[in-house]
N, C-alpha and C positions, 0 to 999 in steps of 0.2 A: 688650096691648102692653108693661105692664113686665115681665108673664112674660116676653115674647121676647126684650127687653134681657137681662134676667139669665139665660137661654139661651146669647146671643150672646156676655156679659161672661164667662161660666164657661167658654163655649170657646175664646176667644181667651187666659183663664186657662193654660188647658191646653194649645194650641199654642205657646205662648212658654217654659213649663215647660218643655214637650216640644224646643223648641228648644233650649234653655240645657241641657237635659240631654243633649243628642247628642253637643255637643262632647267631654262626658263617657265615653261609655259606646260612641261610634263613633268614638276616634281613631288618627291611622293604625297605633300599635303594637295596638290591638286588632284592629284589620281585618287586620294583616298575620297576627296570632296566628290567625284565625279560618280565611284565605284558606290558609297553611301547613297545615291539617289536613284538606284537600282533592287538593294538591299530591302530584303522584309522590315516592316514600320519597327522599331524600338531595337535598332540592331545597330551599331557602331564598329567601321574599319576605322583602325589609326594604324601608319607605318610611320616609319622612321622620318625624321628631318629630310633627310638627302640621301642619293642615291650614291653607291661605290664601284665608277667605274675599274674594271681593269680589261686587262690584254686578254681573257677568258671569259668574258662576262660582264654581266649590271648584277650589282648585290645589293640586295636589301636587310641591314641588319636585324629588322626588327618590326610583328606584324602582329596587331592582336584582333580581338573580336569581341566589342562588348555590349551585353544587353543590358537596356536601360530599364527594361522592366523587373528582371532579378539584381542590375546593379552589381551585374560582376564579370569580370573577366572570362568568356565561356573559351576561347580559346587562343592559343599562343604561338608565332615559331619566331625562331630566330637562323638569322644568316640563310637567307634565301637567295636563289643564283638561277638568273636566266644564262645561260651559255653563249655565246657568240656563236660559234659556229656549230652549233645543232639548239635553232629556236624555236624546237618541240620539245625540247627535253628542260623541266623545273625540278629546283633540287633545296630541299631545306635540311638545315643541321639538325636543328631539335624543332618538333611539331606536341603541343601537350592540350591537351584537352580536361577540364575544369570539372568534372563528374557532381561536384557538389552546387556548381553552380547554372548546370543541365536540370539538375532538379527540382531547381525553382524557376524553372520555364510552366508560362502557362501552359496546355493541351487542351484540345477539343477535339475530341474523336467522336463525337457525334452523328455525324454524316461522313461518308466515305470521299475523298478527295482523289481524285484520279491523278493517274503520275503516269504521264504516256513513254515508257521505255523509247519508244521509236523516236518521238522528238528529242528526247532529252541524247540518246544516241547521234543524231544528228547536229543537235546543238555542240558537241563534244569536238573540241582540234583533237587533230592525229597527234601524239607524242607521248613525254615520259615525265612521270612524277617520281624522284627517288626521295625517300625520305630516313637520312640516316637514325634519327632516335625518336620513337613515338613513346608518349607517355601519357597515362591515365591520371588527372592527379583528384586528391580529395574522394577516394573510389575505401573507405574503410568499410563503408556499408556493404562492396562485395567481397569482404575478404574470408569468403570460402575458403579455408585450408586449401581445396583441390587445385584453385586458381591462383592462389596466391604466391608463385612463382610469376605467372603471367602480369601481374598487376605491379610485383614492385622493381623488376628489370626491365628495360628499355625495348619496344619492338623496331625493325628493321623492316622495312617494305618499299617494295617498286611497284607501281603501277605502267604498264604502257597501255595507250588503246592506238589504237591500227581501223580501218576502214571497218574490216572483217574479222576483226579479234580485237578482244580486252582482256589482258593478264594480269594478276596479282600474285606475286609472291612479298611474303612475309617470313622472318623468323627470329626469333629469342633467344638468347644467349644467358647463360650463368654462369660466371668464371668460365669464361673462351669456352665453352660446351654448349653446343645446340639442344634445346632443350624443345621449341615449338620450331614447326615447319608446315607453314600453308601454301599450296600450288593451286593455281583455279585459273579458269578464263571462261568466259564468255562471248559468245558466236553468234550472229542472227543465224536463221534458218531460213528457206524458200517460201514457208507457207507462211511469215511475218512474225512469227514465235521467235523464243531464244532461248539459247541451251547453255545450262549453267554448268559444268561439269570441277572435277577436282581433288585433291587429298589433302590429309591433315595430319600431323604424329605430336604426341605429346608425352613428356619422359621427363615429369618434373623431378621423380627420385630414382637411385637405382634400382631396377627391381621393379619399377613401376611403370606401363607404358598405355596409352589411347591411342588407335589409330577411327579415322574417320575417311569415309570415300561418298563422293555423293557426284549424283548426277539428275539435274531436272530440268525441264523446260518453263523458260517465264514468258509468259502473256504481254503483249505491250501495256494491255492496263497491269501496273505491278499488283493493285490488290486485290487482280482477283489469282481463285488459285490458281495453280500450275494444274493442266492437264495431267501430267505425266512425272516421274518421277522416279529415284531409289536412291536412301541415305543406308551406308552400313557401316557399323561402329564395331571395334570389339576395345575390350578393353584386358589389360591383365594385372589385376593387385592383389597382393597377398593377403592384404588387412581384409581384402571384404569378402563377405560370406559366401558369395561367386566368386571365387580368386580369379578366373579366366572365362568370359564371356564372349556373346556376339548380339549384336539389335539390328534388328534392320527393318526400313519403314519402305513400301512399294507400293503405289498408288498408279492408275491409267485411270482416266476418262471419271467416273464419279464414285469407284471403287479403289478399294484399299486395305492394304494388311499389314499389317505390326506385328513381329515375329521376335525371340530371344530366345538365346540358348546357351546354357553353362556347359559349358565344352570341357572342363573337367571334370563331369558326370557325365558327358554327352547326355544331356537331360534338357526337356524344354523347359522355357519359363513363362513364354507368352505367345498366343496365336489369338492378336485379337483384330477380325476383321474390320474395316471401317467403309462406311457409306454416307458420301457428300456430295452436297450441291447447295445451291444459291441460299436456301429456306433452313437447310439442315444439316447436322452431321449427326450420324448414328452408329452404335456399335451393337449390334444385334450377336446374343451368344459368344462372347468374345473370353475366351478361356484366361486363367494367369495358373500357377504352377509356384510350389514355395517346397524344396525339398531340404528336410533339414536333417537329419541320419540318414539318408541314404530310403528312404521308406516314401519319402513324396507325400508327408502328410496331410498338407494344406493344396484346394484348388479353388479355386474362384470364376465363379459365372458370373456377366458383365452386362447389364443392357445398360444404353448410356446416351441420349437425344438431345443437343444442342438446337432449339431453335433459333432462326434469323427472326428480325424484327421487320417488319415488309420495308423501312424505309432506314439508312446508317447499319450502322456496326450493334448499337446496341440500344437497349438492353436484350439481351440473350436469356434463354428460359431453359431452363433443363430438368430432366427424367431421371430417375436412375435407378437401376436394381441390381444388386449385388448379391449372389448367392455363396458362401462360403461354406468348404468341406476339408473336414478334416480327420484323421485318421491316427488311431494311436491303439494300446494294446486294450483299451477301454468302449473297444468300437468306434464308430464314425459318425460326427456330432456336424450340425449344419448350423448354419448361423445369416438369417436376412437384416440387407440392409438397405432401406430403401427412401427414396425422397421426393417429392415432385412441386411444381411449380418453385423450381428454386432460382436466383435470379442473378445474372453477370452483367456488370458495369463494368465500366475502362478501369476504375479504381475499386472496387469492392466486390464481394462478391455474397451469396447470401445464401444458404441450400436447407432447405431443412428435414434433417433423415430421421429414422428410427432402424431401432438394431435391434433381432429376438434371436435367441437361440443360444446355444452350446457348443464349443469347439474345444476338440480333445487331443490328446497330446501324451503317449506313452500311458504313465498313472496320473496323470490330472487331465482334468474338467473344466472349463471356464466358462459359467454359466453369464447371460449377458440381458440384460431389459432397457435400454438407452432409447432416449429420448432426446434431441441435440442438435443444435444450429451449426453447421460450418460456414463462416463466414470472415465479413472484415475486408481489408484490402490487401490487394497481392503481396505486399513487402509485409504486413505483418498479418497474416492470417488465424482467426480464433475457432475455437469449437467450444460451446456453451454447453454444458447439459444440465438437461430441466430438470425440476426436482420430480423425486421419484426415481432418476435412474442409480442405478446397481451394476456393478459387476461384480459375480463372484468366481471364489475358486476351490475343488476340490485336489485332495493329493492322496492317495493310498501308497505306500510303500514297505512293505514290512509291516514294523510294529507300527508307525507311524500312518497318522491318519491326521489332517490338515485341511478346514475349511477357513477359508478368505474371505469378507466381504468388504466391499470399499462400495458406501456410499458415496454417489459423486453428484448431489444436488446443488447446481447452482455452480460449479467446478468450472474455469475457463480455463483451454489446452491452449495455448498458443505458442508461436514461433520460439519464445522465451522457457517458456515449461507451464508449470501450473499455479494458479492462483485462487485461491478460496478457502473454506473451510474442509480440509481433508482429515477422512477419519479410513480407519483399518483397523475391523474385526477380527481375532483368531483365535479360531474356535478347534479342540481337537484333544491328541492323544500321541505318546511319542516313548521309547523304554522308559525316559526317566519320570514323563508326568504325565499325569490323567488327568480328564473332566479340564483341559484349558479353556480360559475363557479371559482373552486378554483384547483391552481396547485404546487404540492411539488416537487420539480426538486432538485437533490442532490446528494451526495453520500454516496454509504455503503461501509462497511468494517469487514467482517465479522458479517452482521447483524442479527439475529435471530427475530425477532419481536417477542419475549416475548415467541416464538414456542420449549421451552426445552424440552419435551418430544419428536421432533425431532431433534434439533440441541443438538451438544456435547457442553460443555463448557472451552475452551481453556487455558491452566494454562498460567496465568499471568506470568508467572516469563517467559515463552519461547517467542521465540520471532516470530513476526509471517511469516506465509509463503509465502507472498511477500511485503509485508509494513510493516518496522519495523517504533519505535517509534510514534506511534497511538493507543489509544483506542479501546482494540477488543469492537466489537457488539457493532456497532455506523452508524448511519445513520443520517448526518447531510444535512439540507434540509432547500433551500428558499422556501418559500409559497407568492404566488400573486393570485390575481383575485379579482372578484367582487359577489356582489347579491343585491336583493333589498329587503329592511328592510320593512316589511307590514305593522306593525304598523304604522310608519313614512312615507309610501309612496315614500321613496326615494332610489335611489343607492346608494351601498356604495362598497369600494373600499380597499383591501386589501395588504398590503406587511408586509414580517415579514421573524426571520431568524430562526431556531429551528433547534433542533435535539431529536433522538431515539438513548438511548445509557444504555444498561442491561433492568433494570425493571424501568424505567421514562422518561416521553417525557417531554420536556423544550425545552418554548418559551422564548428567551432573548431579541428579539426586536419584535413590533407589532405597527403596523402605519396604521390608519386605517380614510379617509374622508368621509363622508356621502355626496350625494348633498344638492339642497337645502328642509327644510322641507317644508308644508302649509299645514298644517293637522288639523281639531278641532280647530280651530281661532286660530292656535297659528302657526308663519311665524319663521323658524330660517335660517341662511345664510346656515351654514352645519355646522356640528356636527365631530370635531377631538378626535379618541379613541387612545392612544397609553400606551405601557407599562410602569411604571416608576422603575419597579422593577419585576426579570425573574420569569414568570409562568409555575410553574414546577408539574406533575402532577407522585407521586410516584405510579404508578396503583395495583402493589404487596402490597407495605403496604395500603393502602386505604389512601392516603393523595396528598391532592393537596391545593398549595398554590400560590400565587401572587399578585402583586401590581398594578392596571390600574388608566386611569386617561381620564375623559371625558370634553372636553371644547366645548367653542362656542364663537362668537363675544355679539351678544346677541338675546334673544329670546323675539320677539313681539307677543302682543296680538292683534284681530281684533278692539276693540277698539283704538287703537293708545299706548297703558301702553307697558313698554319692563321691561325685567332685562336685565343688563349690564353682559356681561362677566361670564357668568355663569361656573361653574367650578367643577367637581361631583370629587374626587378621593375615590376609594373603593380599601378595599383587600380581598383578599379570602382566607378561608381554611380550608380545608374540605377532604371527602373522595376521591371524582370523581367528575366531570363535570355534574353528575345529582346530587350530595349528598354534598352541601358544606354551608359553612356559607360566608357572605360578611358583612363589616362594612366598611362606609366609612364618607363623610361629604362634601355637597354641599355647595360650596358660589358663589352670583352674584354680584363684588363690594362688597360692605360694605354688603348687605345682608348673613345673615349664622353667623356659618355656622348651618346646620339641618344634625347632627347627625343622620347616617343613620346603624338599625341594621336590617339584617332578615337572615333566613336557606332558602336552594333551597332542597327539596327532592319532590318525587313520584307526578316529574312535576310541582308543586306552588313552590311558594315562601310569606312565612310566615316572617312579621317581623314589624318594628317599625321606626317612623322616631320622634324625638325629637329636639325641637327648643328651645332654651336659653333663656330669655327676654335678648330684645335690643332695640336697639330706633326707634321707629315708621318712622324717616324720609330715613332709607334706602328704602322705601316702594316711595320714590319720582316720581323713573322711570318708575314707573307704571301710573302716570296723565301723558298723553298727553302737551308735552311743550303748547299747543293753547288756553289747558283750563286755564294757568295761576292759578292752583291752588298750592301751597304750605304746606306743612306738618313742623309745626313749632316747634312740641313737641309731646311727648306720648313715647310709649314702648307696643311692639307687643313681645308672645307668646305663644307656642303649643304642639301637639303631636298629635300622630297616629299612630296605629296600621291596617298595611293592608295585603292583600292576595290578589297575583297575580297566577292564574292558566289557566284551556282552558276556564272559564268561564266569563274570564275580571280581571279586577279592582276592589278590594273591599277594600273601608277604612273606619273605625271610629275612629275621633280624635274630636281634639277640640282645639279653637285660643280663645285667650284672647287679646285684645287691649285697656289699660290703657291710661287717661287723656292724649288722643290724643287733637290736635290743627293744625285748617288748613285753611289759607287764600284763600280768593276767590278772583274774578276780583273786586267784589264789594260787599265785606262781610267778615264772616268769621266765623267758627265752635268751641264751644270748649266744653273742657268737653267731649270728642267723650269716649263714654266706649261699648263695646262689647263683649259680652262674646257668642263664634260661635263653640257649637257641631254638629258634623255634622259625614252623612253619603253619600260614595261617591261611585256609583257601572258605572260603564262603561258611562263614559261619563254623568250622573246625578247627581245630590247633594240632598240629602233629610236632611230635620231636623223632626222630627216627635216624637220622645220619648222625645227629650227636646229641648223645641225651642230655639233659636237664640235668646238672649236679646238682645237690643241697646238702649241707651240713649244718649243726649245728654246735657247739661247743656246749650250753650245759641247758639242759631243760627242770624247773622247778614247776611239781605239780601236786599243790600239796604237803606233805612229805616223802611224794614219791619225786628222786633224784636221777635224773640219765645226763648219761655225758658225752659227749662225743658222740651225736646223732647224723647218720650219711644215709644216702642212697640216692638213687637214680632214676630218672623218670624219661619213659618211652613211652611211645605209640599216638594215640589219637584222644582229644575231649573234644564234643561228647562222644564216648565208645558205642562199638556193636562188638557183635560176636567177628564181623571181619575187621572191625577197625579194635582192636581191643586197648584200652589204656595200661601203662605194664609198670610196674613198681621192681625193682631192680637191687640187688645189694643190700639190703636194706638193714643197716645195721645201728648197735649201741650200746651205751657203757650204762648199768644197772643193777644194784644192789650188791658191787665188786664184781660183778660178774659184765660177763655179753650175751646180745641179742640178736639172732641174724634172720633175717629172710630173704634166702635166695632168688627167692621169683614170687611175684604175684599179680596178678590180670585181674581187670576190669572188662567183660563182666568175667568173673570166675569162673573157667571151664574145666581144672583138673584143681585137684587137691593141692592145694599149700602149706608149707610146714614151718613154725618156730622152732629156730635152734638155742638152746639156752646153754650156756655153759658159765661154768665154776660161781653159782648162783650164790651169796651168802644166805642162809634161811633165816639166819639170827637179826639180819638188815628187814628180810620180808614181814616175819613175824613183827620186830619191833615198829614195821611202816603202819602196819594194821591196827598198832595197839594191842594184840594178841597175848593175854597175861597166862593163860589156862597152862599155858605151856612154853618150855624153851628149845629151840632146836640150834645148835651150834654146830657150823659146818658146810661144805658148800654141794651143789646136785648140779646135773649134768639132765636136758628133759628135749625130747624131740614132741613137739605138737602139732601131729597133721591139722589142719582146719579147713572148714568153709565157711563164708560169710553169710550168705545167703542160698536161700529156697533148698536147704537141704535134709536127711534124715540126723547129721549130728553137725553141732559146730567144732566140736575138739573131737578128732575120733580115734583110739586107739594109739593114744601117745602114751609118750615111754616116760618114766623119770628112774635117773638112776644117781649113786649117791656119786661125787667126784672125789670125797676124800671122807673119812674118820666123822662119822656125825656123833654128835651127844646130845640124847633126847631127854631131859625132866619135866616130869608132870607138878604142875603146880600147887598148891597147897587146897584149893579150894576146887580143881577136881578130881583130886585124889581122895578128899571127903566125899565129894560126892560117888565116886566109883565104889567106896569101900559100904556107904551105906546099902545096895544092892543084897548083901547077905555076906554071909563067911567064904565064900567060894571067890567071889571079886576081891572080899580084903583079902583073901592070901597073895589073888595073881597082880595085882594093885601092888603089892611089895616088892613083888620079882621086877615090874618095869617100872615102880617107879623112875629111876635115872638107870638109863641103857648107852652104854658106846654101841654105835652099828654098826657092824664088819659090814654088811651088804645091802644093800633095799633098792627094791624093785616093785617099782608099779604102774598101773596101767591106768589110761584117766577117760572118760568119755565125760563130751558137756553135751546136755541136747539141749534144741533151740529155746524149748520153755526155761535154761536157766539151770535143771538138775543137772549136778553132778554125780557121776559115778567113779570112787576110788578102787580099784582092788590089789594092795601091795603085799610081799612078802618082806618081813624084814629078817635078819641075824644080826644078836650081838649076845652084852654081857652087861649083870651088872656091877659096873668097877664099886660098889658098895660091898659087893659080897665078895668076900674073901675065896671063896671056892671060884668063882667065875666062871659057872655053867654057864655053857651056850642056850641061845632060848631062841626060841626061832618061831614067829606069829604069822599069823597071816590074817590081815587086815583090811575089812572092808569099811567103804564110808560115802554117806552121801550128803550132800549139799544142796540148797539153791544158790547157786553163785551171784546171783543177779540182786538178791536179797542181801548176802554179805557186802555186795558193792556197795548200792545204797544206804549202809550201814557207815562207810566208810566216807569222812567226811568232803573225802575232795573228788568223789566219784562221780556223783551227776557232772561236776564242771569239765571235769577231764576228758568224759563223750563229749559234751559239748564243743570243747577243743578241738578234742580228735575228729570228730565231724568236720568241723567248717578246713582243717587243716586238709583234709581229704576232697574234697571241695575245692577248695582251690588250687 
């Protein structure tokens, strides 16, 4: 028994020894020196100082791993923890891996390195790796939007391996929410193989989800392939053009198929079989499917040959043939795309295709001649095309016909966007222009044309990979050419300087001549459009804005009227070039200006033009210098609200013209008032719900006097027999008397009549100069008329007397009646001076100008003391058109009366 004490006391001697000497001769700079003479040449372990024991474990604070040939920290953990009592199970707090400093690891993948699963299986203790926080760091170059949850929150994973099992779970968190969750394990199998099996789910946004399942067998050499196999993915995002999908990849023994399907069409998208082994991998007839309405317009044949190199990995040779079909309302257009001895490195890769054909698409065509290297290295891959290639495009729609060409000689696509000299033809036809022919010639520079779901987005802060100091994703670009303006009849003629740069095109200069007009009476020399402020269109945010400005020398009417210097400037801003507002304000000279508002959406243009009062005499340059008329006073104002779409022109407004005043050659108006609602649809003017007033207070023509001129204007300019122009009311103060006319149409379909009442003869006669004779006293006359294309102009109108007339013949044709013989001097005495109790007569005018009189009259002569009744009956004829012209202010007063009609 005290043998066995001092047995027991001698070795717990030595176990405490042997303890206190550990700290010694195992601390961590020993372990790291021993653990570095094992390690791959240029690789450095460093731990911490000393070790931490406690009552649960040995901790080591702190554990890096550095390469001496990239010269950087490749990776890191801290607080790491053997257990005491479970010494299979290692546990670190934070474990982070260098991502930027992995990549300046040399590689040689040259020759194939075998990596025998079985030994490395065997080399492995049973136990457990927890690892509470994994992290990627210096990893910007993958920051894929998709992944990018994965990359900047911490992973969470245990590993155990066991004799006959290895398990990994993993998972991610964001804000306490499980976001990634990996399950897997790995098993050998009886026949020396190993079966990978597992699932995966990913849910970095709501609404958004990946799930992954896979199951395959590994070889103990790991590279060669798995005999066996099946990976299946579905994924469900709303953003993308398959919101809800499924892939799934199935391979046995040296066969293989690759399969997808948009499970919200229940529609296929891929069946493309695959064939491998040692030398090759092949895809023979391998279908793809692109359904984009509903119609499955796009299919794609596949042939596709990776050769082995008899000796390593690489380089690799590859086949390819591509056939593409496509389907739209223009028929079914094919399109080859094919490449051979193309070549794959561990870093580059190199294929050189060509592409013929046509692929269709509803109304366009996209015709294609390419010629093009895809190549470069994996991380940044380019596609070169050689000069000579083309892409173009046709569009038929409606009125609209649209041809595209983009030369793309010399053009490099790569991971970034585009770079080179980019030009874009458009050639075509559309309502508003003909004969287009417009060309944008420029350069890119890393340009992506708004295409982010293909192109990456380049961080600003780096600089770029062959033009520094420039704006990534810019395409700045002159544009020239011409088209002809249909509405206007004329060409017009285009320069301007723009660019494409992230999500907005901006136009900063825009120069633009029209020829000359002569369209709808109205002559202009040409019509200058230019920018006065840059039109910039943000298409991401829906806004678009800018400043234009439209002039001219000036614009004539066919009558002889102009505006001077007419001058429109508008701004815009709005959504898009279909959805925007414009406000602007026209003046010509002193005219203006006419506040101009309206929206442009779903094709019209809805809005409003508003006119200020101002003074009637900018309205000058509208009479013809020849008529010598002048505008001496008054004030003119408006408004209107119109709608321009495919259907025309449509306005209702209305003008107001106040105590206007306007000289003539030989006269003058005043008192002019107007008040002009009106409606105006493509090229016609109608007043019809409320007519056109116009008065005037005194008109001077001549010596011929009217006062107090009205009436009312209806119907349609220019007239038909169904649209007729109508003259209304029309009435006036003349010669002490009035003038009325009740009704009269444009063109003149029933007879119309002047009513004249309580006329003075003595004012008419005196207006004419008429000395032969005096007539004192006023007449009352209805005169049907027609204006034109008829058998009389005055026919069977009335005159009757309205009071007491007294006729004297004058001294010098009372000579002349009496020379006649004795039978005229006697009846010459009886009339010389007549009171008229009655008179009645009847008038015809025909179109040549004769008149016909035939009247009866009764009276007396107050000379004669007896004062017998006499009672005549009196015929008389006239050219009236001859007495007019006699009359000095007659030609001008048609003339007047013309243009007043007219307008």
């Amino acid at each position: 028994m005290i043998m066995w004490k001092k047995v027991c006391l001698l070795f717990a001697l030595l176990l405490a020894g042997f303890a206190l000497s550990v700290s010694h001769w195992l601390t961590p700079v020993s372990v790291a020196q021993w653990t570095n003479r094992f390690l791959a040449p240029n690789f450095k372990i460093t731990l911490s100082s000393s070790w931490h024991w406690r009552a649960s474990g040995m901790e080591l604070p702190h554990l890096s791993v550095y390469s001496e040939v990239a010269q950087c920290h490749l990776a890191e953990a801290d607080n790491l923890k053997l257990h005491w009592w479970n010494l299979h199970r290692l546990s670190a707090e934070n474990l982070s891996l260098d991502y930027a400093c992995l990549e300046k690891l040399p590689s040689d993948d040259e020759s194939k390195t075998v990596v025998n699963l079985t030994a490395l299986w065997g080399w492995l203790p049973e136990g457990e790796l927890d690892i509470e926080s994994f992290q990627l760091r210096n990893a910007e170059a993958l920051s894929v939007p998709a992944v990018q949850p994965l990359l900047i929150n911490p992973l969470q994973l245990t590993l155990k391996f066991l004799s006959n099992k290895a398990t990994l779970a993993a998972q991610v968190k964001q804000q306490s929410a499980v976001i990634f969750r990996l399950d897997s394990e790995l098993q050998p199998l009886s026949d020396g193989a190993y079966l990978l099996s597992g699932n995966a789910a990913y849910q970095p946004e709501s609404g958004q989800s990946y799930l992954l399942e896979f199951n395959t067998s590994l070889n103990q050499n790991l590279l060669t392939p798995p005999t066996m196999g099946e990976f299946t993915g579905h994924w469900n995002v709303p953003d993308f053009s398959v919101q809800e999908g499924e892939l799934k990849a199935q391979w046995k023994a040296q066969e293989g198929i690759i399969s997808a399907t948009n499970l919200t069409a229940n529609k296929p998208l891929l069946d493309v079989p695959v064939h491998f082994s040692a030398e090759r991998l092949e895809i023979k007839k391998g279908l793809a499917y692109w359904d984009f309405d509903g119609d499955q317009p796009l299919k794609a044949f596949v042939d596709l040959t990776l050769n082995m190199p008899k000796e390593g990995w690489f380089p690799m040779t590859s086949d390819v043939d591509i056939l593409l079909q496509s389907f739209g309302k223009l028929g079914k257009g094919e399109m080859v795309i094919s490449g051979k001895k193309g070549e794959i490195r561990p870093d580059r890769i190199y294929v050189p295709l060509k592409g013929r054909g046509d692929l269709r698409y509803g109304n366009t065509v996209a015709y294609t001649n390419l010629t093009f290297n895809a190549g470069g290295n994996f991380e940044d891959p380019l596609i070169h095309f050689h000069p000579g290639s083309i892409f173009k495009m046709d569009n038929e729609f409606d009125e609209t016909k649209l041809h595209v060409r983009l030369p793309l000689n010399d053009i490099l696509v790569g991971r970034f966007g585009l770079e080179g000299r980019l030009q874009a033809l458009l050639q075509g036809s559309t309502p508003q222009f003909d004969s287009i022919d417009l060309k944008l010639d420029g350069q890119a520079r890393e340009f992506i044309a708004g295409l982010k779901t293909i192109f990456s987005i380049r961080d600003k802060r780096q600089k770029l990979r062959r033009i520094e100091n420039i704006v990534l994703n810019r395409w700045d670009w002159n544009v020239q050419g011409g088209a002809v303006w249909k509405a206007l009849k004329t060409p017009l003629q285009v320069k301007g300087v723009g660019f494409w740069e992230g999500d907005h095109i901006e136009l900063n200069m825009l120069h633009a001549n029209s020829g000359k007009v002569n369209t709808a009476g109205v002559k202009i020399p040409k019509i200058e459009l230019e920018l006065k402020d840059r039109l910039r269109w943000d298409y991401t945010e829906n806004h678009l804005r800018g400043l234009m400005q439209a002039r001219a020398e000036w614009v004539e009417f066919d009558y002889g009227g102009r505006f001077i210097r007419p001058v429109f400037g508008v701004g815009v801003d709005g959504k898009s070039i279909s959805d925007f507002n414009l406000a602007g304000d026209l003046k010509a000279g002193a005219l203006g200006p006419l506040d101009v508002r309206a929206h442009y959406g779903d094709k019209k243009m809805v809005g409003s033009i508003a006119w200020n009062e101002q003074s009637a005499r900018v309205f000058q340059p509208l009479f013809p210098n020849a008529w010598e008329w002048r505008i001496h006073q008054g004030t003119i104002k408006g408004a209107t609200d119109f709608i321009i779409d495919e259907n025309g022109v449509l306005m209702n407004g209305n003008l107001n013209v106040r105590n206007g005043e306007i000289s003539l050659p030989d006269g003058e108006i005043n008192g002019i008032q107007i008040r002009f609602p009106f409606r105006y649809h493509n090229y016609q003017l109608s007043a019809n719900n409320k007519p056109i007033q116009v008065s005037m207070r005194s008109i001077r023509l001549g010596a011929l006097l009217i006062d107090d001129a009205k009436m009312a204007v209806q119907g349609y300019y220019p007239y038909s027999r169904a649209k007729p122009f109508k003259l209304r009311n029309i009435s006036l103060h003349a010669f002490d008397g009035t003038a009325e006319i009740p009704s009269l149409n444009f063109p003149q379909t029933q007879i119309s009549e002047v009513k004249l009442h309580g006329i003075d003869m003595d004012k008419v006669l005196g207006m004419a100069d008429y000395h032969h004779l005096t007539l004192k006293g006023r007449i009352n006359a209805t005169l049907p008329f027609w204006l034109y294309d008829h058998a009389c102009v005055i026919c069977n109108g009335t005159i009757e007397q309205a009071e007491t007339l007294h006729l004297k013949l004058g001294n010098e044709l009372v000579a002349g009646l009496k020379s006649g013989g004795w039978t005229e001097s006697i009846l010459v005495d009886v009339v010389r001076e007549m009171n008229l109790e009655s008179l009645n007569a009847s008038v015809n005018l025909a179109p040549n100008g004769v008149m016909n009189l035939k009247s009866q009259i009764t009276g007396y002569n107050p000379q004669k003391k007896n004062r017998n009744p006499i009672t005549l009956n009196y015929n008389h004829q006239e050219n009236m058109y001859e007495l007019w012209q006699m009359i000095d202010y007659g030609s001008q007063f048609e003339q007047n009366l013309e243009y007043q009609l007219n307008q």
